[in-house]
The first five atom37 places (N, CA, C, CB, O) and aatype in JSON, in Angstrom:
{
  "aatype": [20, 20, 20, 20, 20, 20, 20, 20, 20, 20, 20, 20, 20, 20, 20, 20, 20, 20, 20, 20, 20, 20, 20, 20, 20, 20, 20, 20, 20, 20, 20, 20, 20, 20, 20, 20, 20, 20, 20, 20, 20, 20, 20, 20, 20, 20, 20, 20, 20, 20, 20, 20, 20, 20, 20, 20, 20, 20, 20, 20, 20, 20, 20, 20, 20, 20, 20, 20, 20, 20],
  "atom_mask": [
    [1, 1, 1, 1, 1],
    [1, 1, 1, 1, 1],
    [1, 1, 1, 1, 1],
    [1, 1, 1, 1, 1],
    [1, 1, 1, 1, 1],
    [1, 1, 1, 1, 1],
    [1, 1, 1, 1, 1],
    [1, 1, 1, 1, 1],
    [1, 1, 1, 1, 1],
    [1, 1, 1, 1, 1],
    [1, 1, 1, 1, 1],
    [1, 1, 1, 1, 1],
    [1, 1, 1, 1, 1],
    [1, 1, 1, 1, 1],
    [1, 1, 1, 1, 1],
    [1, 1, 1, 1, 1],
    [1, 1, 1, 1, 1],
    [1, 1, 1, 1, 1],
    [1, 1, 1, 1, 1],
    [1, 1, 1, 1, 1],
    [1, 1, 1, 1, 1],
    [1, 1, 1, 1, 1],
    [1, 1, 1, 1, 1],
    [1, 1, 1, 1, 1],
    [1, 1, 1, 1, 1],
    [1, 1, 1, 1, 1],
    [1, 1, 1, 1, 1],
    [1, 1, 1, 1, 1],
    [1, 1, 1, 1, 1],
    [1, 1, 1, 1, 1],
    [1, 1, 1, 1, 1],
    [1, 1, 1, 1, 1],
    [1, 1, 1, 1, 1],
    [1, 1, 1, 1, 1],
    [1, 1, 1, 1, 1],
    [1, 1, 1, 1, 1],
    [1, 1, 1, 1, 1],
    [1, 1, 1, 1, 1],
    [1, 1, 1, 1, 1],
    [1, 1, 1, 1, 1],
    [1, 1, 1, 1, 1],
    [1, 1, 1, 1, 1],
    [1, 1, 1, 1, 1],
    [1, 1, 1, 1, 1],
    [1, 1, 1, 1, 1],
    [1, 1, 1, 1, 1],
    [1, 1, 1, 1, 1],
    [1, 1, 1, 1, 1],
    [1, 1, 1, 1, 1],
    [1, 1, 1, 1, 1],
    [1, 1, 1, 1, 1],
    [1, 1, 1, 1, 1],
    [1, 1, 1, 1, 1],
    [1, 1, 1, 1, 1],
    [1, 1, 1, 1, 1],
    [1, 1, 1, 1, 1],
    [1, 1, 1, 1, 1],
    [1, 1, 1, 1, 1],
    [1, 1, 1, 1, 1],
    [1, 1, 1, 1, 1],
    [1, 1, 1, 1, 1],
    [1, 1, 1, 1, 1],
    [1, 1, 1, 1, 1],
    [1, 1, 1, 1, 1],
    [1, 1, 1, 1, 1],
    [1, 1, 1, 1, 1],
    [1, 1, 1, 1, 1],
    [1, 1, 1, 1, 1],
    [1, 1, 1, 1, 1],
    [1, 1, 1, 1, 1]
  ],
  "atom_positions": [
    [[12.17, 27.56, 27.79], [12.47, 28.78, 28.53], [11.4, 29.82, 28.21], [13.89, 29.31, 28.17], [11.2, 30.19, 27.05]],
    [[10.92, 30.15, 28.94], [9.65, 31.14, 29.05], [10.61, 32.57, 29.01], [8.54, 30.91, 30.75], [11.77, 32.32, 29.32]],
    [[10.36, 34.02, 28.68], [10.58, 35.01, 28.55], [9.44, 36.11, 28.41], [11.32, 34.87, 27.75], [8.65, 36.2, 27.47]],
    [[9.52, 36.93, 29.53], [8.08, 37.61, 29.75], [9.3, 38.95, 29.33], [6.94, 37.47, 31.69], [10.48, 39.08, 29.66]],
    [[8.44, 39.75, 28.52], [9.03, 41.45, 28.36], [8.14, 42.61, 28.76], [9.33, 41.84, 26.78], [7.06, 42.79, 28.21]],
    [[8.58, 43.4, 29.71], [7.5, 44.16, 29.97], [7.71, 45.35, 29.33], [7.24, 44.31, 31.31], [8.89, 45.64, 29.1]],
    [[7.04, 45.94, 29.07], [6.91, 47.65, 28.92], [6.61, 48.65, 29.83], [6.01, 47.99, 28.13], [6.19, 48.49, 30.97]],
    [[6.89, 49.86, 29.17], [7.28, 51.21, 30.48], [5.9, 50.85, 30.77], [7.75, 53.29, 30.07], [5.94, 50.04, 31.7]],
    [[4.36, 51.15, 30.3], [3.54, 50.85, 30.52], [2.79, 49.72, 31.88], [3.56, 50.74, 29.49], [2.11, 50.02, 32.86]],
    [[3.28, 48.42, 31.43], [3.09, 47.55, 32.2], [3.67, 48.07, 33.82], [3.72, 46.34, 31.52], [2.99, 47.93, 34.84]],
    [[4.99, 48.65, 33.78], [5.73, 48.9, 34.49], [4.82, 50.22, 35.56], [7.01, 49.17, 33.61], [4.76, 50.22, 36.79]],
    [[4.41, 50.93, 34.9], [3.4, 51.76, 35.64], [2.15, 51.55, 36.63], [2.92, 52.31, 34.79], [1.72, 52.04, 37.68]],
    [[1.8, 50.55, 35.71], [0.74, 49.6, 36.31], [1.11, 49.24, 37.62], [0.55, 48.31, 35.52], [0.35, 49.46, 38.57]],
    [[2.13, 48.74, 37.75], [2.63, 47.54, 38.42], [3.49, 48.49, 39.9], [3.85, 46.43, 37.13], [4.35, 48.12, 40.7]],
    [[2.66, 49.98, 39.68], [3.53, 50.69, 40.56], [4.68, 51.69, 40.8], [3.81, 50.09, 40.91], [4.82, 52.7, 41.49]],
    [[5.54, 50.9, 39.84], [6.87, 51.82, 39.22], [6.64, 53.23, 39.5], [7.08, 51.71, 37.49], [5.47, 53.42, 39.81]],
    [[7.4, 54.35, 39.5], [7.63, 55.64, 39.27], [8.76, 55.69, 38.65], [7.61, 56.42, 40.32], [9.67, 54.9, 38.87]],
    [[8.81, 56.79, 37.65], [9.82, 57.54, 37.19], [11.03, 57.38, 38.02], [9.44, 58.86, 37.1], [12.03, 56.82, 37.57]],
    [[10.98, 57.81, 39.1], [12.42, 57.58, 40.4], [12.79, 55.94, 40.08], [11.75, 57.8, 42.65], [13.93, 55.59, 39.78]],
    [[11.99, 55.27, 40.16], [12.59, 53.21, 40.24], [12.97, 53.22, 38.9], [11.12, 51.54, 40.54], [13.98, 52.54, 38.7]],
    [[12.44, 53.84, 37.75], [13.11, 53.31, 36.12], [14.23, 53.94, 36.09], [12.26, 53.72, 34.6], [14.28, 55.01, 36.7]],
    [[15.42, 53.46, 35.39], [16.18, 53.74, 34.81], [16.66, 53.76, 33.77], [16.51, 53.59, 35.1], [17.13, 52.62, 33.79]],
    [[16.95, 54.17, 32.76], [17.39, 53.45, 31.27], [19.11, 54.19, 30.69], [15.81, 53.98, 29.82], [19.32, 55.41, 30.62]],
    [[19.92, 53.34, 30.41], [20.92, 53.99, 30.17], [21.13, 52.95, 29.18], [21.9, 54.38, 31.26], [20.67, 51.81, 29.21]],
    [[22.35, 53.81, 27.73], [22.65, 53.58, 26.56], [23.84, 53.42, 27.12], [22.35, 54.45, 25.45], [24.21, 54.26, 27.94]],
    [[24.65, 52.36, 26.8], [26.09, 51.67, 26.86], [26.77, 51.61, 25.9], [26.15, 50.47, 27.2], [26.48, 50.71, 25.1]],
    [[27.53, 52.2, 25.68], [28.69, 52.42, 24.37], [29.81, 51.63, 24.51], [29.32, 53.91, 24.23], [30.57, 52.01, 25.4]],
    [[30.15, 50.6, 23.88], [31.33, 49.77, 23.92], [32.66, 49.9, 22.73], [30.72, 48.39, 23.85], [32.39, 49.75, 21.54]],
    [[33.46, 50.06, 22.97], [34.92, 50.1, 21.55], [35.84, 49.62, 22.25], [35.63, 51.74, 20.8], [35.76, 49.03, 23.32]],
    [[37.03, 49.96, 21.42], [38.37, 48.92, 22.01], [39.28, 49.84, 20.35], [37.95, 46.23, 21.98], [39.14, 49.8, 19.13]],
    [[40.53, 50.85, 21.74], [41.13, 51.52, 20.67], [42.76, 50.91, 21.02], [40.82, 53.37, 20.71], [43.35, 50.7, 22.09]],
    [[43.06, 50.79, 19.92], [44.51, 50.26, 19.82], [45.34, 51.0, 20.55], [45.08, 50.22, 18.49], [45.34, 52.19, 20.22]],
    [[46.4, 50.56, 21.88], [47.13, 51.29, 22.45], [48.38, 50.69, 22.78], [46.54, 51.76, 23.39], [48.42, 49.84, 23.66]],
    [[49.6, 51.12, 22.04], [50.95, 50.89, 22.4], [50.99, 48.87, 22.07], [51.22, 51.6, 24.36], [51.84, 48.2, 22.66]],
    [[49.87, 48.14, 21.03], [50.38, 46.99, 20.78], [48.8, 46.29, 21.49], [52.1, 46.7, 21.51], [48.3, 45.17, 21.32]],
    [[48.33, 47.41, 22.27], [47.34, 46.34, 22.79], [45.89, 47.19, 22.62], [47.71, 45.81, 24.59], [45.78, 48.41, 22.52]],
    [[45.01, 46.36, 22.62], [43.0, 46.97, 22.7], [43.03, 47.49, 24.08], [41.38, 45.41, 22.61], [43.02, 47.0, 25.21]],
    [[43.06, 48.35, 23.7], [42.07, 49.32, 25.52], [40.71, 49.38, 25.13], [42.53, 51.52, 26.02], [40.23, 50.0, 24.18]],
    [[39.93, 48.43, 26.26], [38.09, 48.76, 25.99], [38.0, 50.58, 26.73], [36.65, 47.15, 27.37], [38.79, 51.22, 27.42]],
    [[36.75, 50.87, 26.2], [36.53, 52.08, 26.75], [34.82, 51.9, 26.58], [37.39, 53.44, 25.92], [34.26, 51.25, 25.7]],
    [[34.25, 52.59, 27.58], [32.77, 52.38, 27.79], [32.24, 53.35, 28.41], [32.41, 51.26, 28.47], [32.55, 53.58, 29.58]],
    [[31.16, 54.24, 27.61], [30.18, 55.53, 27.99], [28.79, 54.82, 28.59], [29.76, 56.59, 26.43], [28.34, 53.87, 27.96]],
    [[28.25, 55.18, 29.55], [26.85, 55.19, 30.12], [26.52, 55.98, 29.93], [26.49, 55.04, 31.19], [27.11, 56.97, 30.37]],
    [[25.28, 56.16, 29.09], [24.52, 57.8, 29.01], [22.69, 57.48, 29.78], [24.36, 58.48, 26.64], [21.98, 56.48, 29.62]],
    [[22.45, 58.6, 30.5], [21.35, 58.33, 31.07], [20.15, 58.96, 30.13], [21.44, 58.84, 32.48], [20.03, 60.16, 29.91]],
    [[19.33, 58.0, 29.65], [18.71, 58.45, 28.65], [17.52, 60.13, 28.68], [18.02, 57.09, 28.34], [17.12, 60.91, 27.82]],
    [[17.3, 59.95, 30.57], [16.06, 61.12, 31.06], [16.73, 62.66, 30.74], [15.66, 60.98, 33.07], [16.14, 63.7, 30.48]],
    [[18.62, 62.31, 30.9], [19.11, 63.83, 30.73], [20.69, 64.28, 30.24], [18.94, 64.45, 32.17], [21.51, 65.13, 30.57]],
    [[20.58, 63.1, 29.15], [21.92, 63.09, 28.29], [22.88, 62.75, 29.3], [22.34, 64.54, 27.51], [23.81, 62.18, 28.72]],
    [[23.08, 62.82, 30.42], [24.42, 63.12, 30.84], [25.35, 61.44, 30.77], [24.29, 63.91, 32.6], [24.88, 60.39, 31.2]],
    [[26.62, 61.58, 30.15], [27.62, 60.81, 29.85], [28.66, 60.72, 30.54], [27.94, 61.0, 28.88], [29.54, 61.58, 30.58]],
    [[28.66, 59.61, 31.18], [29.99, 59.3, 31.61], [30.88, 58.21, 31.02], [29.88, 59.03, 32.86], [30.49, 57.43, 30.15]],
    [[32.22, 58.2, 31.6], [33.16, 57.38, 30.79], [33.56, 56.39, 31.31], [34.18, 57.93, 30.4], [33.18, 56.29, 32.48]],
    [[34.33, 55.4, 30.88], [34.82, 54.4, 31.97], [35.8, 53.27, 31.0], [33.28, 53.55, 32.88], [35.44, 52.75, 29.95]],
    [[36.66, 53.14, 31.45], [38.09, 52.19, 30.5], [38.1, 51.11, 31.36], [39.98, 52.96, 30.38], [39.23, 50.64, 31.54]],
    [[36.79, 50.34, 32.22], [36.81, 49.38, 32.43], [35.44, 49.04, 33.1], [37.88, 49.2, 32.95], [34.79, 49.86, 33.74]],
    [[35.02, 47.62, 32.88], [33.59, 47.08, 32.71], [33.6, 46.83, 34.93], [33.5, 45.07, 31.2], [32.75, 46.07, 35.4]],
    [[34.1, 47.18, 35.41], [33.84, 47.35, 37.24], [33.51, 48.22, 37.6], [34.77, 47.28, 38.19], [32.68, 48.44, 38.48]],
    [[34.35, 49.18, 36.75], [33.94, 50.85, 37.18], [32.58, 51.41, 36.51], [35.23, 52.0, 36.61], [32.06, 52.3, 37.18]],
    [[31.89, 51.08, 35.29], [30.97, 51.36, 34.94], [30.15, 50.18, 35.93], [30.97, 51.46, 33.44], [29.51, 50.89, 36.71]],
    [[29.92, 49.07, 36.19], [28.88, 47.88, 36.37], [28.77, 49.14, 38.13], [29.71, 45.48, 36.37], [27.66, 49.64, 38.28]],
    [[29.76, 49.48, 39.12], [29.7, 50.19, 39.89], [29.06, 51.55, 39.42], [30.82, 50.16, 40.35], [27.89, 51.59, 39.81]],
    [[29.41, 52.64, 38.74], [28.81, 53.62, 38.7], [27.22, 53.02, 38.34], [29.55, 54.59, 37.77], [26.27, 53.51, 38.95]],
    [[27.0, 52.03, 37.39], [25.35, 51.89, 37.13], [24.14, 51.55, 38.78], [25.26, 50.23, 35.85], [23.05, 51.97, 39.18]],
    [[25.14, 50.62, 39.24], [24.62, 50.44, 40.75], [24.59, 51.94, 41.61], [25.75, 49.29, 41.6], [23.56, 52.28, 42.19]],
    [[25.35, 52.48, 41.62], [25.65, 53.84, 42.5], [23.71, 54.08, 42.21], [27.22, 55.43, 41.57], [22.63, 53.79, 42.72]],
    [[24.32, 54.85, 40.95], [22.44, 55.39, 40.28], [21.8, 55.16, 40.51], [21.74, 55.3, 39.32], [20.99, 56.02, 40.86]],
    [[21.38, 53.61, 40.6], [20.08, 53.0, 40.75], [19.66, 52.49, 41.66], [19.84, 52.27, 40.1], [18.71, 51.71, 41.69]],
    [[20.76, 53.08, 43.11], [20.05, 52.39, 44.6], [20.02, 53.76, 44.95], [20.99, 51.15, 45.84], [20.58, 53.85, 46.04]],
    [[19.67, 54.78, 44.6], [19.73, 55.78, 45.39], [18.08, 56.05, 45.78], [20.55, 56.98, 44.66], [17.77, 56.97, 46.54]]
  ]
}
């Protein structure tokens, strides 16, 4: 299995702008509720802090798509 990694760099090269990158930090836990794990999951956009929340992995995998076809 071959694995190529690029960098922001390469990525410039290759055309990219600031507008096509995206980078967001994903926060994952699981807090005990009434007997059972509730996951809970933050997206933070790394260009301008802003955090959002999400208590399930559809609603974040959707909000990340929203972002990144705009």
């Amino acid at each position: 299995m071959h694995t190529s990694i690029i960098n922001h760099n390469q990525q410039q090269r290759r055309g990219f702008t600031s507008a096509d990158y995206h980078v967001y930090m994903v926060r994952v836990w699981s807090e005990p509720t009434a007997g059972d794990n509730a996951v809970r999951l933050t997206a933070e956009d790394t260009r301008t802090g802003q955090r959002s929340g999400f208590t399930d992995w559809e609603k974040l995998v959707q909000h990340l798509q929203k972002q990144t076809t705009n």
